[in-house]
N, C-alpha and C positions, 0 to 999 in steps of 0.2 A: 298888806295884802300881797300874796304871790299873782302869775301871773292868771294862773288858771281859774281864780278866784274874778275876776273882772269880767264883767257883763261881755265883753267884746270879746275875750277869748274862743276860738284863736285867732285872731282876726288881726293880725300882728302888723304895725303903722311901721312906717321908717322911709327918709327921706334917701333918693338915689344917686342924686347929684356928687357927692361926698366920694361915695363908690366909685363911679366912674372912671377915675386915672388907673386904678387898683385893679379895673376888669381890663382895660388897656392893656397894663402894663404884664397880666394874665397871660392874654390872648396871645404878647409877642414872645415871653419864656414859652410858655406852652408851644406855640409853633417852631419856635428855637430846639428845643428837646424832642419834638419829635421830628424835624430835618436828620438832627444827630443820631437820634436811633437809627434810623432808616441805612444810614451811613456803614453802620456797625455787622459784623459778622455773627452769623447766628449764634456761635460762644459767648460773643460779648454781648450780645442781646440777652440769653438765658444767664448772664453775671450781672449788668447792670438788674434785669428783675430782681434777681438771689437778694444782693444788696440793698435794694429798696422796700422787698418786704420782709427780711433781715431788720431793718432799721424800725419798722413800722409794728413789727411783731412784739419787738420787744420792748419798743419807747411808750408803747401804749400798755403796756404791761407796767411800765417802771411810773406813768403818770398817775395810777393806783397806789402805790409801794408795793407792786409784787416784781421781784426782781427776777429772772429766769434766765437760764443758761445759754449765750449767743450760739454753741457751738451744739448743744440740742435744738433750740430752733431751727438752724442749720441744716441741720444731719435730717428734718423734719420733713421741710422743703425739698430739699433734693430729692427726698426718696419720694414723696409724691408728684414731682416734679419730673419722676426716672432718671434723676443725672447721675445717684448710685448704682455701680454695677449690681450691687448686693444693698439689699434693702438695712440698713444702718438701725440697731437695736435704740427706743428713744426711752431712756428710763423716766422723762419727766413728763408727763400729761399734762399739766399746764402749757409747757412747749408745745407736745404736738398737738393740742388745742386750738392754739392761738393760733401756729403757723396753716392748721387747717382753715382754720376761718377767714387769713387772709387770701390762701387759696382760690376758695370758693366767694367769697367776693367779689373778685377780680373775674372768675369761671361764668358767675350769670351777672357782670353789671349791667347788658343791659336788657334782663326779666322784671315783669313788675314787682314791686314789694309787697309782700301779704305775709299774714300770719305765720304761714308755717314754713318762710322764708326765716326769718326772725328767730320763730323757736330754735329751726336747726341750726342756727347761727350757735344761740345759745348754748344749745345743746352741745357742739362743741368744744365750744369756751371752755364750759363749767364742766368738760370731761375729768372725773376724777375726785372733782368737790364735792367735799363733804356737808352733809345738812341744805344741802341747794337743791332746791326745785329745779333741775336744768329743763331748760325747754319750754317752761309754764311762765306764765303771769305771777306775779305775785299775789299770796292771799292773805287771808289774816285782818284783823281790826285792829292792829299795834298800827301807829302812822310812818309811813315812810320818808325818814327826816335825813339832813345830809350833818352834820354836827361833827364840831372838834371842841377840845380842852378836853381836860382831865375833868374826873369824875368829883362832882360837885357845883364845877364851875365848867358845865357844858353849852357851849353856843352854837345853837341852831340857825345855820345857813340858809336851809331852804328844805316846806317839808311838800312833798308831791299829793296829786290829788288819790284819795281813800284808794286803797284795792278793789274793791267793791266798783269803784267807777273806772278801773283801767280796760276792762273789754273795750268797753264803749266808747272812749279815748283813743284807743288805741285803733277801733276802726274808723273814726274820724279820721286821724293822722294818716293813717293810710291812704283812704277817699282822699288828702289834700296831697298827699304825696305821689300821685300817681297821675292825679289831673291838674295841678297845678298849674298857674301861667302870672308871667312878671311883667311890670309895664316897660321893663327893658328889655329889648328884643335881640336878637343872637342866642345862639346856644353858649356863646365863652358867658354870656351877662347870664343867662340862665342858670349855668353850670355853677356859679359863683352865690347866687344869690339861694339857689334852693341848698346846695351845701349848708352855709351860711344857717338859713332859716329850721333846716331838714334836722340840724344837731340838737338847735336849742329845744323845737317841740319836742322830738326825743327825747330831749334830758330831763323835760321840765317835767314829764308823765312817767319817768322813769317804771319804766312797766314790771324790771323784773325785780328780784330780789338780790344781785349781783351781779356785777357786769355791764351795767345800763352805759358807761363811760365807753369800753371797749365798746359795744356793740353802737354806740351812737356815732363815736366817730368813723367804724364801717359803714353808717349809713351816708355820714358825709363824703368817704373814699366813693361811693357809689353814685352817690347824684351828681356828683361832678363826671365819673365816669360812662354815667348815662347819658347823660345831658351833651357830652361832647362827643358821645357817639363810639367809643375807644376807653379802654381801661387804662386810667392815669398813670403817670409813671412819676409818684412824690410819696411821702412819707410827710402825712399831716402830724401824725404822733409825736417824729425824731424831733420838730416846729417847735409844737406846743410842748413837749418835756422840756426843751433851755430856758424856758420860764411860765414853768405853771400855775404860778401865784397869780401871774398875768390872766391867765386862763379862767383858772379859779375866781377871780376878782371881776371879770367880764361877765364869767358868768351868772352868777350871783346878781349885781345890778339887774342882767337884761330878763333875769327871773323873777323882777320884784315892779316888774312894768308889762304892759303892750305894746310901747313904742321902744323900738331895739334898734335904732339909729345907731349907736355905737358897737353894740352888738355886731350889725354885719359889717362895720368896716374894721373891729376888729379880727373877727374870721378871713374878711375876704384877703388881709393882710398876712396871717396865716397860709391862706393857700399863695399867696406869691412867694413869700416867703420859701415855705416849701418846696413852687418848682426852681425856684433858682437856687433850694440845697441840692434838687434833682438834679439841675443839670451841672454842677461841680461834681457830683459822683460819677455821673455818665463822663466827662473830661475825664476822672482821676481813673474810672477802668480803662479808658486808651491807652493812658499814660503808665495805667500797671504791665498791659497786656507785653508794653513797648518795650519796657522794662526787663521784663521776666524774658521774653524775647533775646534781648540784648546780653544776658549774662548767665543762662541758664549751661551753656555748655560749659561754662567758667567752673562752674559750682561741685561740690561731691554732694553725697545723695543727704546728708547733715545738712550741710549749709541748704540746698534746697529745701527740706523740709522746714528748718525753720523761717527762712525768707517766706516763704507758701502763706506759712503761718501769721505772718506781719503783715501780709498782704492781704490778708484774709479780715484782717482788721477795719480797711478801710481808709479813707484818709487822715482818720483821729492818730491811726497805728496803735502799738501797744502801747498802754500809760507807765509813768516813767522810763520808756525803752525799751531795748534789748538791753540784758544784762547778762553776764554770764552766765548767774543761778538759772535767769530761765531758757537759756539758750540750753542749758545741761539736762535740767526737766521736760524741756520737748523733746532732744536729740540723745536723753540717754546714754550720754557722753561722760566722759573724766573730764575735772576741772579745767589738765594743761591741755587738753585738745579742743575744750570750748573758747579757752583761750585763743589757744593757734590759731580757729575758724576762723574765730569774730575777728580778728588782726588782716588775716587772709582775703577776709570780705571788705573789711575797711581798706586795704593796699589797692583791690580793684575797683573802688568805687562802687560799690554796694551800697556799705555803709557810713554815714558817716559818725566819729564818738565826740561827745560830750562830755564834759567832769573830768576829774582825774583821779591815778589812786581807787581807792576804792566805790567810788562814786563812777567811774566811768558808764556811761550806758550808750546805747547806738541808738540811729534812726536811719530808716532809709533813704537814701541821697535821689528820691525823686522830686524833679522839680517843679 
């Protein structure tokens, strides 16, 4: 039996005890990361957001298999964001989709959640796709099943309740989502536990016909963001993409029960997780700002660009390196003056190289 098959649905049991260290140990990142925003200057404030729904846009894109362009996300953002002088052309709709909708998540977290909240979530999403009802409910009498293997040998994970019954579902979920109350009292135990519970009924009534992943976990960005009164500053997606079999595998169980004991302490684990990746990205834009500061009169308008461009990366920085090929493909350079550069930034501490020979590659010498 799935979950929404059981007499008690949704009537979801799980013990809180367990929880507890985990909404603790929430409430002290959380107040830690926003001490440190507060700290930050309005650039690094509008850089630390770029970067975190930068992360978020595309990690919850990439826990589907749909991969999309960091630097169309990007260019997506800013321009609704007005941090383009000139509004930046976005050739890929799935981009400016996604990065709208975390947007506008963040714009009304704390409105109440209703239908045509959801659609235009959707609607955004699915700007672009093909054969997609965007904006609607799913219809149809086919079952909406979650399934992998190859064809023959196909196994069915979990199938949701009929089309036919997701109106009605779906304004359940909402009546619970809007009035809901937990026997743990705080808004950080609040903020924790309806994320937590807010994703799985989502997931479990998968309402639409695609997208129900992204859209469920904007509704977890959001109930935490409501719930604590301020729109969060984590990347639940960047979390769950470093191991989504994990994900996948939570999920599944706590869909195949009413008692999600394991369920929320593996989300609530999730969102700490999460803000203590937040607040090493909030550290690492200080430490870029410090950076770039420190060495930008050094630099010729090359070398600048592509450092910009490494930094623009993140604390991951580019995979494999700077290398010369791509140091010549950003800066549109000759071989022996990508050379020169990379040597010239390596001499002052810029960067530091790796390998030898033709293996040599660089990384930024931030500590």
């Amino acid at each position: 039996m799935y979950n929404w098959q059981f007499p008690e649905w949704p009537d979801f049991a799980y013990e809180v005890h367990e929880i507890q260290p985990l909404i603790l140990a929430f409430a002290q990142e959380t107040g830690e990361i926003s001490g440190a925003i507060q700290g930050l200057s309005d650039d690094l404030k509008k850089e630390t957001l770029l970067q975190l729904m930068l992360s978020e846009a595309v990690k919850t894109s990439e826990i589907e298999g749909e991969y999309i362009s960091r630097e169309d996300v990007m260019s997506s953002i800013r321009n609704n964001l007005g941090l383009n002088e000139k509004p930046v052309y976005v050739k890929d709709k799935r981009a400016e989709g996604v990065a709208q909708l975390m947007l506008e998540v963040r714009r009304s977290f704390d409105q109440p959640l209703d239908v045509e909240m959801l659609h235009t979530w959707h609607g955004m999403l699915m700007a672009g796709a093909q054969n997609i009802n965007s904006g609607e409910w799913r219809k149809g009498s086919a079952p909406m099943q979650i399934v992998s293997g190859a064809y023959g040998r196909v196994v069915v994970h979990y199938e949701a309740p009929p089309s036919s019954e997701v109106p009605k579902q779906m304004q359940q979920f909402l009546q619970w989502y809007n009035n809901c109350t937990f026997s743990l009292k705080g808004e950080v135990a609040e903020a924790v536990l309806k994320s937590a519970v807010a994703h799985l009924y989502f997931e479990s009534i998968h309402p639409f016909e695609d997208g129900n992943g992204r859209i469920g976990r904007a509704i977890a960005e959001k109930a935490l963001s409501q719930s604590l009164g301020r729109p969060v500053m984590l990347s639940l997606s960047k979390t769950i993409e470093r191991d989504k079999m994990a994900y996948y595998a939570a999920l599944k169980e706590a869909q195949r029960s009413i008692e999600i004991t394991n369920w929320v302490n593996y989300f609530a684990g999730v969102i700490l997780a999460a803000q203590r990746d937040a607040k090493a990205t909030v550290q690492f834009t200080v430490k870029k700002a410090r950076f770039f500061d420190q060495y930008k009169h050094q630099l010729n308008e090359r070398q600048l660009k592509v450092v910009n461009r490494m930094l623009e990366k993140g604390a991951e920085g580019f995979e494999g390196g700077m290398t010369a090929r791509k140091y010549i493909s950003i800066s549109k350079t000759s071989k022996a003056t990508a050379t020169r550069d990379l040597q010239e930034l390596q001499v002052i501490g810029v960067l530091l190289q790796e390998g030898a020979g033709r293996s040599i590659r660089y990384q930024l010498n931030i500590p």
